[in-house]
N, C-alpha and C positions, 0 to 999 in steps of 0.2 A: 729801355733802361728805366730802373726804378728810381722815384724821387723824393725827397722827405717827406711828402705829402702824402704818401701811400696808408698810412694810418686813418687818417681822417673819412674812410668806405664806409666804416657806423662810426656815426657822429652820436651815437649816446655812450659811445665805450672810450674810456678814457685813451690819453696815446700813449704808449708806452712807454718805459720807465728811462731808458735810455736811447742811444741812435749811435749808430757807428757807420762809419765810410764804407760804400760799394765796393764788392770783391766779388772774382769769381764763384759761380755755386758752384761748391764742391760736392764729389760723388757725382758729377753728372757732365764731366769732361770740362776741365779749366778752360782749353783752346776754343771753346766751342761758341763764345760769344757772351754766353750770358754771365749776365749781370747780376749780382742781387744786394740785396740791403740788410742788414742786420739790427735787430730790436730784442730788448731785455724787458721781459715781465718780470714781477713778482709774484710767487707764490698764490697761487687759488686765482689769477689772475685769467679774464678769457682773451684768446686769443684769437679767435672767429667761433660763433654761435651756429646751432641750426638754422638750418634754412639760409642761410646767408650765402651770397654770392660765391663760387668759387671761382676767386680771381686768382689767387697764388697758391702755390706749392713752397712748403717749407721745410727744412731741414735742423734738428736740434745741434745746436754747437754744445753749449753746455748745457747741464740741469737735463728736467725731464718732462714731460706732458704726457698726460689723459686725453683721451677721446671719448666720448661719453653720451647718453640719451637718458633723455626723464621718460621715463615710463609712465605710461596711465594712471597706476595708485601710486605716484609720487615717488617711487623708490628709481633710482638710478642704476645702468647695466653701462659699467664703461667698456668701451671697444677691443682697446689696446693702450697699450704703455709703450713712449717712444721717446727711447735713450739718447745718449749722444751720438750723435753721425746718420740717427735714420732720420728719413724721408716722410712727412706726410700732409695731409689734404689732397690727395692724389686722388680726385672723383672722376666718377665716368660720366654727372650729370651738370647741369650747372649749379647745383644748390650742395655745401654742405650737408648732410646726411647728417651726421654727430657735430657735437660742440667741442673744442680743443681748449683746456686749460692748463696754464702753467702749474705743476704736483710742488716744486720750489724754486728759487729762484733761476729764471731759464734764458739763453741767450736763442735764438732763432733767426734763423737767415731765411728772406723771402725770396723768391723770382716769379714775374708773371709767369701765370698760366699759359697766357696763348702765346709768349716766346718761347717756353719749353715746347708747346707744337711746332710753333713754324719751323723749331732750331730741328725737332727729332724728324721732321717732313725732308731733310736735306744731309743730317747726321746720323749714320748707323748707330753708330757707339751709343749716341743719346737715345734713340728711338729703343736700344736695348735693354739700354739701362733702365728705362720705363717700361717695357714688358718685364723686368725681369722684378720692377717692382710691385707692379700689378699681379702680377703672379704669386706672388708672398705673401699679397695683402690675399687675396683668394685661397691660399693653402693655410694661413691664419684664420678664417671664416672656417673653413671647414674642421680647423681642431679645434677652434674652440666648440662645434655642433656636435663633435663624437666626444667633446670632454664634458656636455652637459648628462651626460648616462652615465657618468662616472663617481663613486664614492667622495664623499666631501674628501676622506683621507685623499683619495686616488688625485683629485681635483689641486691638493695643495703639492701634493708630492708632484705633480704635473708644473704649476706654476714657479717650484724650489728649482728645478732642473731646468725652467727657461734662464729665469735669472741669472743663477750659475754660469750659463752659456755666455750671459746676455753683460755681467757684471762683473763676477768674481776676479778681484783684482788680490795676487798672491793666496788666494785660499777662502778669500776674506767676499761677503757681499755686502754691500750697503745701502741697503734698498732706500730707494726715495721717497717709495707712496710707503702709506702707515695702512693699517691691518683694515679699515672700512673699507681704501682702495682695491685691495686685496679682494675682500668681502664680494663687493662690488662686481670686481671682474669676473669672477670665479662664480657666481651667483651661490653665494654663502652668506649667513650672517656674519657679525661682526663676532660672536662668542664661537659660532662654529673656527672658525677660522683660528683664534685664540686658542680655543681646544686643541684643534690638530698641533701648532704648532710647540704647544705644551706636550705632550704625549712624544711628539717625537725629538723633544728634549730629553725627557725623562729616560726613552728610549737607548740615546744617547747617539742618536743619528742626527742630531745639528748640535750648535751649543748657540747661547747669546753672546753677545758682546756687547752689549746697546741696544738701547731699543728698538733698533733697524739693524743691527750689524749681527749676519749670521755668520756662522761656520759650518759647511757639510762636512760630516765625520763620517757617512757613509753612504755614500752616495749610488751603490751599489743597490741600497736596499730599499731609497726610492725611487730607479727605475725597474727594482721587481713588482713596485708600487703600481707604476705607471703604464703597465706594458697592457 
């Protein structure tokens, strides 16, 4: 079982912003025993770094997070973006691989690592619901590898149509990360990125709303984009 104390693993990163009462981890079978703890960052805030231990597995309640690496000439290539209800720190080795930062403000539910094994050594259901998440993160490695051969357009129209999937709440998407994020992931600059998304305004296959809130007006025409 998790105990208030769980923050204090790096003791140069501050503890998080709030603390809430232990409840089952959800998505990974309530009956199943575990336990876990929930913690609120702030914005830009990290919530485990490279390199660092992986002891927990975590799940976004609210808000959103980055996974991310500093690259050699200083420019950053984030991983993935994980919404509310996914799952992530899910490593095959002990060290974090990427850093995970909170994009706004984000609620986060932890559970040990090595109760998620014991639990899936003994529980189908759990043991599956970890291959089936391992498996996601793998089919995500490999689009984002066939979507670096793809046109900056192709590239955005690529990321419009995850989102949509992943967001669009009534027609509407309101995206969390701002256009560097964007940038970032997609390995675009920050004007590239601004360009596409101008052009296929002008187009008239999205519209703005905010300056994160889209609307797909044609969505047809960015998986002719995409294919």
């Amino acid at each position: 079982m998790l105990t208030p104390s769980a923050p204090s693993l790096n003791i140069n990163r501050p503890a998080p912003s709030a603390f809430a009462p232990s409840k089952p981890f959800c998505g990974l079978s309530s009956h199943a025993g575990l336990i876990a703890t929930e913690f609120t960052y702030r914005n830009d805030e990290e919530i485990y770094g490279k390199d660092e231990p992986a002891e927990y597995v975590y799940q976004v309640i609210r808000g959103a997070v980055r996974t991310y690496k500093l690259l050699s000439d200083g420019s950053r290539q984030i991983g993935a973006f994980h919404l509310s209800g996914d799952v992530f720190g899910l490593v095959s080795g002990t060290k974090h691989r990427l850093a995970a930062e909170a994009i706004i403000d984000t609620t986060v539910r932890l559970v040990r690592r090595r109760s998620l094994e014991q639990v899936a050594g003994t529980n189908v259901q759990v043991a599956h619901k970890l291959w089936t998440m391992t498996a996601g993160d793998l089919k995500h490695a490999e689009e984002m590898l066939l979507l670096s051969r793809k046109s900056a357009m192709e590239r955005v129209a690529n990321f419009l149509l995850e989102m949509d999937r992943r967001l669009a709440v009534a027609g509407m998407m309101a995206l969390p990360m701002c256009r560097r994020d964007i940038g970032d992931y997609l390995g675009l600059t920050l004007e590239t990125v601004s360009r596409a998304l101008s052009q296929l305004n002008d187009e008239g296959v999205l519209g703005f709303s905010g300056a994160r809130q889209i609307v797909l007006r044609n969505r047809q025409r960015l998986r002719n984009m995409d294919i």
